[in-house]
C-alpha positions as CSV (number, residue, x, y, z in Angstrom):
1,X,0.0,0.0,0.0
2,X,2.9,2.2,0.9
3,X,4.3,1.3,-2.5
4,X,1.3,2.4,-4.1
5,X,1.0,5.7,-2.5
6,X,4.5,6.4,-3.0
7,X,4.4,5.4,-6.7
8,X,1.1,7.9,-6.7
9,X,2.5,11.2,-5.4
10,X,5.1,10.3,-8.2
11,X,2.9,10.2,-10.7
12,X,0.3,12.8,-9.4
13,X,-2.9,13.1,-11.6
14,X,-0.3,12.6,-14.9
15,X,-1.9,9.3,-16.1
16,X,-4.4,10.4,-18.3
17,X,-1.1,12.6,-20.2
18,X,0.9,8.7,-19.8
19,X,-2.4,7.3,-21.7
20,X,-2.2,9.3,-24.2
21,X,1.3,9.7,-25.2
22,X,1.2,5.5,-25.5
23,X,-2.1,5.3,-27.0
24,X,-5.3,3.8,-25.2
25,X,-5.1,-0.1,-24.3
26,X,-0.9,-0.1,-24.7
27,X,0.5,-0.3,-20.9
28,X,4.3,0.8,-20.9
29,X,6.9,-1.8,-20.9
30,X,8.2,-1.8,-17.3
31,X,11.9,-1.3,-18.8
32,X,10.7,1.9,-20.5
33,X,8.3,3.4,-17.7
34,X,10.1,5.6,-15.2
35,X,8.6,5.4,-12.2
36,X,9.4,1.4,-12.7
37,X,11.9,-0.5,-10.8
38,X,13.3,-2.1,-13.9
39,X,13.7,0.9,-16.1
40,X,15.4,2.8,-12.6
41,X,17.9,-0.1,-12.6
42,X,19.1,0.8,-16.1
43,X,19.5,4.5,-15.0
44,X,21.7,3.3,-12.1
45,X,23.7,1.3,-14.8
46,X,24.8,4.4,-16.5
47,X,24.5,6.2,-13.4
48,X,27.3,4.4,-11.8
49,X,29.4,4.1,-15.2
50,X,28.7,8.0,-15.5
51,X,31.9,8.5,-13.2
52,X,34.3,5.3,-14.4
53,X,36.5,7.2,-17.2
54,X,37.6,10.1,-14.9
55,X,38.2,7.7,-12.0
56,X,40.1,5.6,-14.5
57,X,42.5,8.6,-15.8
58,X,43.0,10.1,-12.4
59,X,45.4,7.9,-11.7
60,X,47.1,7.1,-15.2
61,X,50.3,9.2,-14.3
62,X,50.3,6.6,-11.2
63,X,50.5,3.2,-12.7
64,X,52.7,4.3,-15.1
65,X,55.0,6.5,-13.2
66,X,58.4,4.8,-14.1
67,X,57.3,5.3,-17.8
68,X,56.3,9.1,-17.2
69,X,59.3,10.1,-15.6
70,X,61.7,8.0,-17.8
71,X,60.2,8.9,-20.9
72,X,59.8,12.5,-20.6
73,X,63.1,12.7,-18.2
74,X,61.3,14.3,-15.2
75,X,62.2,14.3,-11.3
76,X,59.9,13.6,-8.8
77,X,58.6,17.0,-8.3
78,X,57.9,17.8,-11.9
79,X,56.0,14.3,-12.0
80,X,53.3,15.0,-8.7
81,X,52.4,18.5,-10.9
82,X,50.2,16.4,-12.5
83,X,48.2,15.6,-9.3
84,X,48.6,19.3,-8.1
85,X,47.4,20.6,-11.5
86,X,43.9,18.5,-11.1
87,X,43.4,19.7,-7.6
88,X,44.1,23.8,-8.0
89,X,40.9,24.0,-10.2
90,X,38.6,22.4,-7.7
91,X,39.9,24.9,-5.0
92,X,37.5,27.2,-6.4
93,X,35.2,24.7,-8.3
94,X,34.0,23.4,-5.3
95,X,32.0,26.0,-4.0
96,X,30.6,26.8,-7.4
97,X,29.9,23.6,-9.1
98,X,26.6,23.2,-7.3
99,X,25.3,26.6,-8.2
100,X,26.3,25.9,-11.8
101,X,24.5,22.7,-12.4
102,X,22.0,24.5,-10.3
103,X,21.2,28.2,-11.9
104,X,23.5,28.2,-15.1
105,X,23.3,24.8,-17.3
106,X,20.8,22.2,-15.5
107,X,22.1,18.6,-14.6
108,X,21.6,17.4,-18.0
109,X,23.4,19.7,-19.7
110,X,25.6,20.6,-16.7
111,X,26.7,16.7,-16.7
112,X,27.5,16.8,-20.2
113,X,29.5,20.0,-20.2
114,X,31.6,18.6,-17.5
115,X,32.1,14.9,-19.4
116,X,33.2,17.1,-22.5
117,X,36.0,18.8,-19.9
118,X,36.9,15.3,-18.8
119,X,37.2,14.3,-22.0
120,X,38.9,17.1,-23.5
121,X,41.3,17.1,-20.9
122,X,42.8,14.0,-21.1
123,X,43.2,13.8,-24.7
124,X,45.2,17.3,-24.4
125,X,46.9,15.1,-21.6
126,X,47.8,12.3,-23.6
127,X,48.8,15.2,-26.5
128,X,51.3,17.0,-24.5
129,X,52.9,13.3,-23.8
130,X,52.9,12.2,-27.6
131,X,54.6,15.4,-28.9
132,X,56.8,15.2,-25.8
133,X,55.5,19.0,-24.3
134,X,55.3,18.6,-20.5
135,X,54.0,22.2,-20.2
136,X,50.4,20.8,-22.3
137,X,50.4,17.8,-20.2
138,X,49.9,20.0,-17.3
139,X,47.2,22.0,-18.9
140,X,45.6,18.6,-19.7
141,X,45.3,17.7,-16.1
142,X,44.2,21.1,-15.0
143,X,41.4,21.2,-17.5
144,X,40.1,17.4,-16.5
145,X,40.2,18.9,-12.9
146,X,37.8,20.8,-14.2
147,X,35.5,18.4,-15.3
148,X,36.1,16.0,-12.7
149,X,35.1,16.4,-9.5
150,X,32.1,18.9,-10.4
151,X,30.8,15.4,-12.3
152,X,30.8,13.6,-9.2
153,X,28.5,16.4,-7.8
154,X,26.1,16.0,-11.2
155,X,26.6,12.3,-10.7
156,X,25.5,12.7,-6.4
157,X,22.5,14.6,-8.0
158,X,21.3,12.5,-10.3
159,X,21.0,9.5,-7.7
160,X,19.2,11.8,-5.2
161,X,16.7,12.7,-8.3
162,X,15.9,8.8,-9.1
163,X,15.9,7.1,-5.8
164,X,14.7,7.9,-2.4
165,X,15.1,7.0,1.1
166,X,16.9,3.7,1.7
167,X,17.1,3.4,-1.9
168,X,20.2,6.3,-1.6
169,X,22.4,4.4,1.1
170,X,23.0,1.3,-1.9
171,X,23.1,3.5,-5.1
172,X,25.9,5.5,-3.3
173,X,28.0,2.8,-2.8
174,X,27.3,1.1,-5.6
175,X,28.7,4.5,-7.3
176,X,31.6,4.1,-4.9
177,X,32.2,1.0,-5.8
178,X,32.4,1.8,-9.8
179,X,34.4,4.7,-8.9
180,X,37.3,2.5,-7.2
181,X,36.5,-0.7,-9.9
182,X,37.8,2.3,-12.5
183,X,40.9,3.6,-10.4
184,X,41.6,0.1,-9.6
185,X,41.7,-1.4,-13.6
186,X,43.9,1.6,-14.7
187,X,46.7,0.5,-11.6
188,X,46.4,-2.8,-12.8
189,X,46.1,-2.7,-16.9
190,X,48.0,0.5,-18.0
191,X,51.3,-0.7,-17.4
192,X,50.5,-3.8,-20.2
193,X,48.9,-1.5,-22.3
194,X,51.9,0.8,-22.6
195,X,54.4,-2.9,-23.0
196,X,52.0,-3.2,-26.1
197,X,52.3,0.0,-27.7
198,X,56.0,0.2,-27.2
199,X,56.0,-2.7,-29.3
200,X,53.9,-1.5,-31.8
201,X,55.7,1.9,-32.2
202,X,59.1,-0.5,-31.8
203,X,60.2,1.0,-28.7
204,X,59.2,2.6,-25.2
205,X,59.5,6.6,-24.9
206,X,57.1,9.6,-25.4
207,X,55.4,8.6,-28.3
208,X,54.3,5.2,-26.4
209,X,53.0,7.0,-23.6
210,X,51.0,9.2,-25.1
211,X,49.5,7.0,-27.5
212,X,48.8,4.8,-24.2
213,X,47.5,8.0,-22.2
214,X,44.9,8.5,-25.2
215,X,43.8,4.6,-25.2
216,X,42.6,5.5,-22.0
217,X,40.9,8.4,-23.2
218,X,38.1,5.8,-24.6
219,X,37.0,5.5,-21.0
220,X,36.1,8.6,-21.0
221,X,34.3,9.1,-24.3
222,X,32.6,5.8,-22.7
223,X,31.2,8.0,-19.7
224,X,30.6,10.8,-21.7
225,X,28.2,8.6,-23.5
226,X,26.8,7.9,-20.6
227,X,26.0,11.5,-20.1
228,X,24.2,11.6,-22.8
229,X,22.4,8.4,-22.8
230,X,21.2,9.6,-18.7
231,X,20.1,13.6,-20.4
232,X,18.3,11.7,-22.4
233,X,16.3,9.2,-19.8
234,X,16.2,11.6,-17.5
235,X,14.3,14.5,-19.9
236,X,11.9,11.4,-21.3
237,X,11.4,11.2,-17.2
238,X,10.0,14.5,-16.8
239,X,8.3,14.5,-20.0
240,X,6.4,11.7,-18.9
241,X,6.3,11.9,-15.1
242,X,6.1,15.8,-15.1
243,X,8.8,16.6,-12.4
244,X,11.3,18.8,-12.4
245,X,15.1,18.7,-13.2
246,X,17.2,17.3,-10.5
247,X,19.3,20.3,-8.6
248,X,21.7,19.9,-6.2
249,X,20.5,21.6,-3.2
250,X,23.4,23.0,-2.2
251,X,23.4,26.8,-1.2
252,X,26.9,28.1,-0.7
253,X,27.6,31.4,1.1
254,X,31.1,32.5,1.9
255,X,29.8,34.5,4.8
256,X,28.4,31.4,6.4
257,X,32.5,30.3,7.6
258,X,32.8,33.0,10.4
259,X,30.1,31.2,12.2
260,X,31.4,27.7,11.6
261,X,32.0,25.5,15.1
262,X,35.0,24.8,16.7
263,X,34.2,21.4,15.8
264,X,34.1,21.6,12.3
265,X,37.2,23.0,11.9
266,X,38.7,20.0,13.5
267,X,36.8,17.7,11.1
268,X,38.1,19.7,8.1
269,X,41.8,19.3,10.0
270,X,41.5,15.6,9.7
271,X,40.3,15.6,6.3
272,X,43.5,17.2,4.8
273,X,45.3,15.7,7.3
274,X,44.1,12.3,6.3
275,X,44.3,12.1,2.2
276,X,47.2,14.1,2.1
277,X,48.8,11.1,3.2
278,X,46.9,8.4,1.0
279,X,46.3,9.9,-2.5
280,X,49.9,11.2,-3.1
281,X,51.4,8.1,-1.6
282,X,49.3,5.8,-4.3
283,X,50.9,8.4,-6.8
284,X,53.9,7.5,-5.8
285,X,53.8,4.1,-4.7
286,X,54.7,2.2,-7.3
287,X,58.0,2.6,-7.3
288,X,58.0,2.8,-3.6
289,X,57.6,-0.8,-4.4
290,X,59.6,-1.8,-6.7
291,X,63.1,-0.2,-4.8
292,X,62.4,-1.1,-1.2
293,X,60.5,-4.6,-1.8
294,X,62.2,-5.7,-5.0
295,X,58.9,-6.5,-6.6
296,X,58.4,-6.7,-10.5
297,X,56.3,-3.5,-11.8
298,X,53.5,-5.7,-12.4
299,X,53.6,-6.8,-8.8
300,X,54.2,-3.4,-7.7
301,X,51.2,-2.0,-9.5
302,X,49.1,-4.7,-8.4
303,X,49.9,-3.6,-4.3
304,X,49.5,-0.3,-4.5
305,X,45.9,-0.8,-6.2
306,X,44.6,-2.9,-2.9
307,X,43.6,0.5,-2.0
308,X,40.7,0.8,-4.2
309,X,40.4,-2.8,-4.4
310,X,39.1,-3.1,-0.8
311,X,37.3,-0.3,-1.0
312,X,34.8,-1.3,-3.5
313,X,33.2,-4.0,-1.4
314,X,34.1,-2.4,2.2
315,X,32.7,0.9,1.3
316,X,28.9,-0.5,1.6
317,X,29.6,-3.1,4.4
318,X,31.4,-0.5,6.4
319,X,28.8,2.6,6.0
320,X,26.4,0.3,6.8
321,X,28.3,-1.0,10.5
322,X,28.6,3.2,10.7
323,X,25.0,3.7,10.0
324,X,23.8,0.7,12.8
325,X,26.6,1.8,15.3
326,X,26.8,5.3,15.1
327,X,29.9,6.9,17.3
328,X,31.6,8.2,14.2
329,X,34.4,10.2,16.2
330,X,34.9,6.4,17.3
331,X,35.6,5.1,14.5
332,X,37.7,7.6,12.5
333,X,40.1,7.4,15.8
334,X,40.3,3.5,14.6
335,X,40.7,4.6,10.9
336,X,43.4,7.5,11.7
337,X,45.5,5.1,14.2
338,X,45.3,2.6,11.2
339,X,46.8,4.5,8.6
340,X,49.6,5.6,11.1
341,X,50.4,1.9,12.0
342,X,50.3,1.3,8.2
343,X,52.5,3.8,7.1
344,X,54.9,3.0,10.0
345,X,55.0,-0.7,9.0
346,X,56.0,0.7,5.2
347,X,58.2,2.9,6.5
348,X,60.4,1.0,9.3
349,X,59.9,-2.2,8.5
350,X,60.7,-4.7,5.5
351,X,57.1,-7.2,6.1
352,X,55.4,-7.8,3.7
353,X,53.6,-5.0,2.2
354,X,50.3,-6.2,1.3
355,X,49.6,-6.3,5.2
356,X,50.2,-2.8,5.4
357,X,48.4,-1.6,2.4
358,X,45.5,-4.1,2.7
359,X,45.0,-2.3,6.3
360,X,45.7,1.0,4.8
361,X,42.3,0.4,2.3
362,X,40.2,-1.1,5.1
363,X,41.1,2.1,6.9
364,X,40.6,4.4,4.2
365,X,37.3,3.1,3.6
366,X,36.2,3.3,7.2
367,X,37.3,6.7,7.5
368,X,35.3,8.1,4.2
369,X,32.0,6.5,5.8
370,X,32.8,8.0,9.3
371,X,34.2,11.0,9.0
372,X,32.1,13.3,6.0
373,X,28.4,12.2,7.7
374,X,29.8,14.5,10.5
375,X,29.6,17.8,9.2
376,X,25.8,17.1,9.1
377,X,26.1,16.8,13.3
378,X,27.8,20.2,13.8
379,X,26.4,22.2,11.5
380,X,22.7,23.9,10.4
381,X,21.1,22.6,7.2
382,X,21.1,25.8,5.7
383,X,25.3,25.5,5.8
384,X,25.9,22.1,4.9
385,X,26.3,23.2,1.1
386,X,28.9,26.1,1.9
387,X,30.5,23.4,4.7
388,X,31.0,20.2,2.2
389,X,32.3,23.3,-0.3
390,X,35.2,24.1,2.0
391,X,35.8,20.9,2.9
392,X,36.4,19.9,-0.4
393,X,38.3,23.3,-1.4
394,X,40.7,22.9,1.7
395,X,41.1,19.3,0.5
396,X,41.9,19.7,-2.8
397,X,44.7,22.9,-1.6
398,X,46.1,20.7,1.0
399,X,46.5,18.1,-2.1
400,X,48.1,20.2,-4.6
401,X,50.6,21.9,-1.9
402,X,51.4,18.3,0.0
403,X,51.8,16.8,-3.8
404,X,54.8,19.0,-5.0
405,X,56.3,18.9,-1.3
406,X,56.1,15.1,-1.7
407,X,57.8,15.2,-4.6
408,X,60.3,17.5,-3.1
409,X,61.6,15.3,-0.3
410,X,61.4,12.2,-2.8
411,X,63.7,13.8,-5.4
412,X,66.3,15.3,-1.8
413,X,65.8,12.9,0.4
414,X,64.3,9.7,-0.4
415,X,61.3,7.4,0.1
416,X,62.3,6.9,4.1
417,X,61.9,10.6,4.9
418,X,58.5,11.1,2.6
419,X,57.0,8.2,4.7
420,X,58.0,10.1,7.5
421,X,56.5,12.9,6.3
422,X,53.1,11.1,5.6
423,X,53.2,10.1,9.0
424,X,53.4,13.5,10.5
425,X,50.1,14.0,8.3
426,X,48.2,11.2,9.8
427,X,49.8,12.3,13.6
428,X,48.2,15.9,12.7
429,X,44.9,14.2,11.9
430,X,45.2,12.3,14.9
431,X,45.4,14.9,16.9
432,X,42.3,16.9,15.0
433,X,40.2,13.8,15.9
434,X,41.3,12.7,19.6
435,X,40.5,17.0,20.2
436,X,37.5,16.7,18.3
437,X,36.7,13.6,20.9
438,X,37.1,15.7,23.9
439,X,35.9,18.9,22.6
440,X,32.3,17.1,21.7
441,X,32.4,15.7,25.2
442,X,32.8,18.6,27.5
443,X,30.0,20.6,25.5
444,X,27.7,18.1,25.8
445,X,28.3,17.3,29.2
446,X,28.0,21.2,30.2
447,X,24.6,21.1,27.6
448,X,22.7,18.1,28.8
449,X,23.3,16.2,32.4
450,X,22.5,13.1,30.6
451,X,24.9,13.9,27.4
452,X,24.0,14.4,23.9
453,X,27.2,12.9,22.3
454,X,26.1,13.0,18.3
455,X,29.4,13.0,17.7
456,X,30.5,10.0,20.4
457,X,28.0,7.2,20.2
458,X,24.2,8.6,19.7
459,X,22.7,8.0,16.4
460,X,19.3,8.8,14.5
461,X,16.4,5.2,14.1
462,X,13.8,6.8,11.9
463,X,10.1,6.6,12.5
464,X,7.2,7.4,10.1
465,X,4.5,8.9,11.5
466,X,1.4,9.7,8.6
467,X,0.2,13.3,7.8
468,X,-3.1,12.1,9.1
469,X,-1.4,11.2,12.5
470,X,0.1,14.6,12.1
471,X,-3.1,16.4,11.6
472,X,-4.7,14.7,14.5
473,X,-2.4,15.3,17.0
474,X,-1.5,18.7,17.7
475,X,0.5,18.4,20.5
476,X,2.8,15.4,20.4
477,X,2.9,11.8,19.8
478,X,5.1,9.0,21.5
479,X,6.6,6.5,19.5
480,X,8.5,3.5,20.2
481,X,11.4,1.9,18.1
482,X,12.2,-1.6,17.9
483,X,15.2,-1.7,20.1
484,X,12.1,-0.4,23.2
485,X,13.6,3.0,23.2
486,X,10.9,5.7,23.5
487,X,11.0,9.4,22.6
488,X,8.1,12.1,22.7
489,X,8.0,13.9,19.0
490,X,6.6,17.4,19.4
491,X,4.2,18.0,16.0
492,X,4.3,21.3,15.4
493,X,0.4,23.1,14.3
494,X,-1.1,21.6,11.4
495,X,-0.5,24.6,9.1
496,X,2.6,24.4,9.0
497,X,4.1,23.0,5.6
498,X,7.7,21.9,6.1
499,X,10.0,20.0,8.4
500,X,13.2,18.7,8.9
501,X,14.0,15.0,9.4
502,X,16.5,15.3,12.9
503,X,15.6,17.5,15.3
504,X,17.6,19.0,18.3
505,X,17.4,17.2,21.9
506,X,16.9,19.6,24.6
507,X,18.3,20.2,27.5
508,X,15.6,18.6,29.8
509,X,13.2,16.2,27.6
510,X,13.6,14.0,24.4
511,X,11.5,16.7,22.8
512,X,12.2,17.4,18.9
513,X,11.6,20.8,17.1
514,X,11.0,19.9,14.0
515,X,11.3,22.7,11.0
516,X,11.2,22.1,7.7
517,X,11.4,23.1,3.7
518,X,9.0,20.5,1.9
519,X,5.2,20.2,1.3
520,X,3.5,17.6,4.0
521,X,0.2,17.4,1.7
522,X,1.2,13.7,0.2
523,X,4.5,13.1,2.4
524,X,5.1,10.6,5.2
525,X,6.9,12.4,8.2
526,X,10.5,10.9,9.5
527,X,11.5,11.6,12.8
528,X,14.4,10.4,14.3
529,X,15.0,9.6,18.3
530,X,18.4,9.6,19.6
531,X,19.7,6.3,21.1
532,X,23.1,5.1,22.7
């Protein structure tokens, strides 16, 4: 019945305009009617495929970095430009990708746009490599920055205009899970690809490289066909369904940072902190490998993709053990010391390194589902947009400045010191998070006698309570969840049209105050208690 309701307010009073545009007596194949399961799969396909060909090329100067810097005679430092060149766009970008798939171009054609950039870019990459011009390399990377991580905000959108509720938690990591299946075929194919150009052309150097660079540019023509294919579905959609184009949601105002919390600062410390030491050691790992461990480059290439590898399946499994447990701080403290015994075991010891860097991807995964949920605890709704924007901007600086120091020390010092240095990262995160504990502790103990830890151990169990419920009872409703836990939900008057899903736990009851944004006219309500 719920089903059936749901599917309704979907389609609204648009069947008669579904009749017609099939013809009387012709019901809609279930693979070609939107609001069907079947035909929603299909989107998802391309959906999650949307992303693969600029997770593939991000890491093409990786898994062939002996070939990059022999072939086009680099150092070390000259090599991790490439990263650093990808991430100074999205310093900006970040904050204003939203409100251009938003206000300028529309997710359709916003989503195409930034394939084409993708696209475009690495073919100039793959250019600049061929003709042996390191300088048009460089602007290859920087305009695929462009591209690529404002399409992982069209691809976010996309998934939060086709699927709702529960539906979300599984279509993000399944997009996840395609993202890392695409970093994790280029660490582990590129390297043959090249051996088999080289012996096309009759020998390795610049001319093999970038004809191998723009092989790989077919993965992204793929997803840019998949941008096209999804505009298309997605205006049939509202053509038939008569909704409106997807938008982000996010609302970015610069003004907002002055009145960001103590404890989001902190989280935005780990964050840099944290993949400053992961994504430029992967960039760099593969020799790494091959000089400390004596492995083959095939073997090396193979280790440093574990990464990804376990990150595809764990992503899921772990969000969901976040999602049941809650106390995220918790857990990115177990993800954070993790990483720092990982990169200790790579640096100061000679085991075997697929123990360290099979703990480093369980690690990295944990810390992804733990540690972004959090800016949702500390700050208002109406800031989350401008809080994930500098998050991501501070991100993306910290990699592009940590990339050429890493390449730096490499090129002075050596491997030993850079691990060194990545450790010092991970100690600064560490000391973000085990703040970040405290600080979250003492507030809420001076807040609520009882503590409120969001942060520590309480989590949100949502439950639905109908508009008629809601129009009937104007003054409050209790509710019991299935673990016995009880809460009293204060309903705000009747006339009141919008809500928010999590309310605020006061000092004295387990009262919520509920505001809100949507209509409640054909809606079910979700409220949330907080439990230990």
């Amino acid at each position: 019945m719920a089903d059936y309701d749901e599917r309704q307010s979907l389609l609204g009073d648009e069947s008669d305009g579904r009749e017609a545009d099939r013809g009387p007596g012709r019901p809609m194949p279930a693979i070609c009617d939107p609001s069907h399961l079947l035909h929603r799969v299909v989107v998802l396909v391309f959906m999650c495929f949307l992303g693969f060909g600029s997770y593939f090329c991000y890491d093409n100067p990786a898994a062939l970095q002996t070939q990059v810097i022999r072939d086009l005679n680099l150092n070390t430092k000259e090599f991790m430009q490439l990263y650093a060149w990808y991430s100074w766009p999205n310093v900006v970008l970040c904050f204003f990708g939203g409100f251009m798939i938003d206000r300028v171009f529309g997710i359709r054609l916003g989503t195409i746009i930034f394939s084409l950039f993708v696209c475009v870019g690495q073919v100039i990459f793959a250019t600049g490599a061929w003709w042996n011009k390191f300088w048009l390399m460089e602007v290859g990377r920087f305009v695929f920055g462009i591209g690529g991580e404002s399409l992982a905000v069209a691809q976010n959108t996309y998934a939060v205009n086709w699927f709702k509720g529960k539906e979300l938690n599984l279509v993000f990591g399944l997009q996840l899970s395609m993202a890392r299946l695409g970093s994790t075929v280029n660490m582990n194919i590129m390297g043959s690809v090249y051996s088999q150009v080289a012996d096309l052309v009759g020998s390795p150097g610049h001319t093999a490289l970038g004809a191998s660079l723009m092989i790989a540019a077919v993965t992204c023509l793929f997803s840019l066909i998949c941008a096209l294919v999804l505009g298309f579905l997605d205006k049939r959609a509202e053509k038939i369904l008569h909704k409106e184009e997807g938008k982000t949601g996010e609302v970015v105002k610069l003004t907002d940072v002055k009145d960001f919390p103590l404890p989001l600062w902190l989280i935005f410390i780990i964050c840099v902190g944290y993949y400053v030491a992961i994504f430029p050691f992967i960039g760099l790992g593969q020799v790494f490998f091959i000089e400390k461990f004596n492995f083959s480059p095939a073997q090396a290439r193979a280790v440093n993709s574990i990464v990804y590898i376990i990150s595809a399946p764990a992503s899921p499994v772990l969000g969901f053990m976040v999602d049941k447990t809650g106390r995220n701080v918790i857990w990115v403290i177990i993800a954070v010391v993790t990483t720092l015994c990982a990169h200790m075991m790579l640096a100061f010891t000679f085991w075997n390194p697929w123990i360290a860097m099979s703990l480093l991807g369980l690690s990295y995964s944990l810390l992804a589902c733990a540690l972004w949920p959090m800016v949702a605890f500390v700050v208002p709704e109406h800031q989350l947009g401008t809080a994930y924007g500098f998050m991501q901007s501070i991100q993306n600086l910290g990699l592009a400045l940590i990339a050429m120091a890493a390449g730096a020390i490499l090129d002075s010092r050596g491997y030993l010191l850079l691990e060194v240095f990545f450790c010092a990262c991970v100690c600064i995160a560490l000391m973000a998070v085990v703040t970040l504990y405290f600080v979250d502790y003492l507030r809420d103990d001076d807040d609520d006698d009882e503590g409120t830890h969001i942060l520590l151990g309480f989590r949100a169990s949502s439950l639905h309570c109908s508009p008629q419920s809601y129009q009937t009872t104007a003054t409050g409703q209790d509710c019991t969840t299935d673990s016995a836990q009880c809460c009293h939900l204060w309903l705000f008057p009747p006339e009141l049209t919008h809500y928010v899903p999590i309310g605020t736990l006061t000092n004295d009851t387990s009262q919520f105050g509920l505001h809100s944004t949507s209509s409640t006219s054909h809606t079910d309500f979700i409220f949330s208690d907080i439990r230990h």
